[in-house]
C-alpha angles and dihedrals in degrees: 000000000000099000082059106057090028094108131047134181118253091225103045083048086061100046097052093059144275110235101119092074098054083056088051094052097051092061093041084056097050083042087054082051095044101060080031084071096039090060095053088094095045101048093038084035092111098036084046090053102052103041097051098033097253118166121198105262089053082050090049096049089049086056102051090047088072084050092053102046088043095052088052105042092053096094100038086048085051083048097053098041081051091057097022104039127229108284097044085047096038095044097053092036083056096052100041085052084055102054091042089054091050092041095064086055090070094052083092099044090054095066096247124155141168122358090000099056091042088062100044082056091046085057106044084047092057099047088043089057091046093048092048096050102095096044096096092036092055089040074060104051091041087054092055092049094046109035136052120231093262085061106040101086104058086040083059099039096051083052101046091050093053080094090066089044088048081062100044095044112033101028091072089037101043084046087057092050094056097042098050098029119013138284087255090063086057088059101042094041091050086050106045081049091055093054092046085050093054083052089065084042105058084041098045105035131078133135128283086256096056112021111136099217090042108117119219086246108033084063085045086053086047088047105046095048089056112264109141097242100168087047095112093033087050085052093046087052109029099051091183122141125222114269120247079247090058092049091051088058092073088060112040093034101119085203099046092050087055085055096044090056101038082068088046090067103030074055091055093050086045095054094040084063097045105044108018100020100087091036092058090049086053110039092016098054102010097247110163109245088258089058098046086052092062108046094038077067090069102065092056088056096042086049091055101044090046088044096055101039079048092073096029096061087044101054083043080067101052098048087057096064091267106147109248093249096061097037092051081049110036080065099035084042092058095044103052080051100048085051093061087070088082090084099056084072075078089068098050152074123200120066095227095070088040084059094041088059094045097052088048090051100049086046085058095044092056087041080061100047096114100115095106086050091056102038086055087061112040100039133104105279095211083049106040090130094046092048096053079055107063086034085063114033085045076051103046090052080086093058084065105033094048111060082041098058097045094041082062098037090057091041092053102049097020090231131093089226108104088033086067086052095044083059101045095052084072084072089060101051099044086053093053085039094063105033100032104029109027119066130201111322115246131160106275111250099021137106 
């Protein structure tokens, strides 16, 4: 089935439509404002300190509320997207994150200091990384219904690189914000553009079976390729629940585990950039904090580019006849190499070829973002939003063990050295994971 709908002509693809990728866009758009939202913390973190009498071990405890809660809603917001479908669960998800996001805005405003405010933010954090938990398993499920398998790659990789344009776009913006206003107004303005946003969406969004925009060929096109277009009308008519047999699927799959924990380890790298990275460049190589700000810039735009070209070159496979296993790991495979390379900046002296590393090994680790592509074609198709939950709660663990690893591994030696191996080890995993662990990827479940 698949050898005979693997190529398409460029020109027959254009003429049957192009709503999927409006699609596409839209949830690109609300991914860019979701990480958006996560960032808020990070960019107003000094003003917030000193206006309500924070010190930093209150400000790392309310960060790693928003890891924790993340981590645990994943499969309960898999669960919900499964029996509610994606634009009921995404839309509210949407508009509670947004009101979590504005709330945090008025802590301030309450008069609230010290240990109280410390635990109002705590809160709001929580509750934001809860809300928030079904949004990439839901990108997930949206990308199954809406793109064929030769497509799929380079729809989950834009997604999945909005991260990298949340960076680009609202750090500058959110800084001058700060900066002119106050740090409240980032918060309040982030919010109250996240509701307007769930407003498009409501409007915009509806399932391959009923959208409005959708042309009779162009579903055929969706169909045919493989996307599971009837998924959410088979769930409003069907009404059936997995079988204790099913469930038991996401836990004993060879080939589900080897994807589980190739996030696990594209997560580590991912959390070793965003929380030790421009510490390291600082205390590790003795970079002022100027210099380290802009250097720490470079990972987000190597991610994207690697992340995009990941599913591009993928999809380019399959289109030439490449079966859909190979071409998800010849990419995944590169990149976790090429993120070993971090370590090397061990070995030498001058910045600019640690730079130079680091820049190569961000640009691998977004090569090897597939995760979300291969996840849309191996698992369950009665649980694809279940599924994206434990992938990415298993995933988002690392978002909590790795910060605290290297945090005691520099403390204890008082050098970043065996944290870059303890990185770069990651590589390493994730490679074992897909060639040794992982078979051929097929589709959980189905014959």
């Amino acid at each position: 089935m698949h050898s005979k709908s693997a190529v398409a002509p460029a020109s027959t693809v254009a003429a049957i439509g192009r709503h999927r990728f409006l699609v596409l866009a839209l949830i690109f758009v609300i991914t860019v404002i979701n990480y958006a939202d996560r960032a808020t913390l990070s960019i107003t973190g000094t003003q917030v300190l000193s206006d309500l009498g924070l010190d930093p071990v209150m400000l790392g405890m309310i960060f790693s509320a928003f890891a924790w809660a993340y981590a645990l809603g994943q499969v309960p917001g898999g669960w919900l997207l499964d029996r509610f479908g994606a634009r009921r669960v995404y839309g509210i998800s949407l508009i509670l994150w947004s009101l979590f996001t504005l709330l945090q805005g008025t802590v301030g405003w309450m008069g609230l200091a010290g240990v109280s405010a410390a635990v109002a933010l705590f809160s709001l954090r929580f509750m934001l990384g809860l809300v928030e938990s079904p949004a990439f398993p839901a990108n997930s499920r949206i990308v199954s219904c809406w793109f064929p398998t030769r497509e799929r790659g380079t729809a989950s990789a834009l997604f999945n690189s909005a991260q990298y344009m949340a960076v680009v776009v609202f750090a500058p913006l959110m800084a001058w914000m700060t900066h002119s206003l106050s740090w409240e107004q980032v918060f309040i303005w982030m919010g109250v553009l996240g509701l307007v946003l769930a407003v498009v969406w409501f409007r915009l969004y509806h399932e391959p079976h009923s959208a409005p925009g959708l042309s009779r060929e162009e579903l055929d096109y969706m169909r045919e390729g493989g996307a599971l277009v009837d998924l959410e009308k088979e769930r409003k008519t069907t009404k059936s629940k997995p079988t204790r047999a099913e469930l038991a699927q996401l836990f004993t799959s060879r080939n589900l585990w080897a994807v589980y924990l190739g996030q696990y380890c594209i997560t580590a790298l991912t959390y070793f950039f965003i929380t030790w990275f421009p510490i390291y460049l600082i205390k590790g190589r003795g970079m002022t904090i100027m210099e380290a700000g802009w250097v720490a810039a470079l990972p987000a735009i190597c991610g994207f580019t690697g992340g995009i070209l990941g599913g591009f070159v993928s999809d380019c496979l399959i289109r030439r006849g490449v079966h859909p296993s190979k071409a998800r790991k010849t990419p995944f495979v590169i990149g976790m190499a090429l993120s070993t390379s971090l370590v090397l900046a061990n070995y030498v002296d001058g910045n600019a070829a640690v730079i130079a590393l680091m820049t190569l090994a961000f640009f691998g680790k977004g090569l090897a973002a597939v995760g979300w592509a291969v996840l849309s074609d191996v698992a369950p198709k009665k649980m694809v939003g279940l599924c994206g939950g434990v992938f990415n709660g298993i995933g988002n663990i690392a978002g909590i063990v790795t910060p605290l690893v290297i945090g005691y591994v520099v403390a204890s030696t008082g050098s970043f050295h065996n944290a870059l191996w303890f990185v770069a080890a990651h590589g390493v995993l994730g490679i074992f994971a897909y060639l040794l662990l992982a078979r051929r990827f097929e589709r959980t479940g189905q014959a």
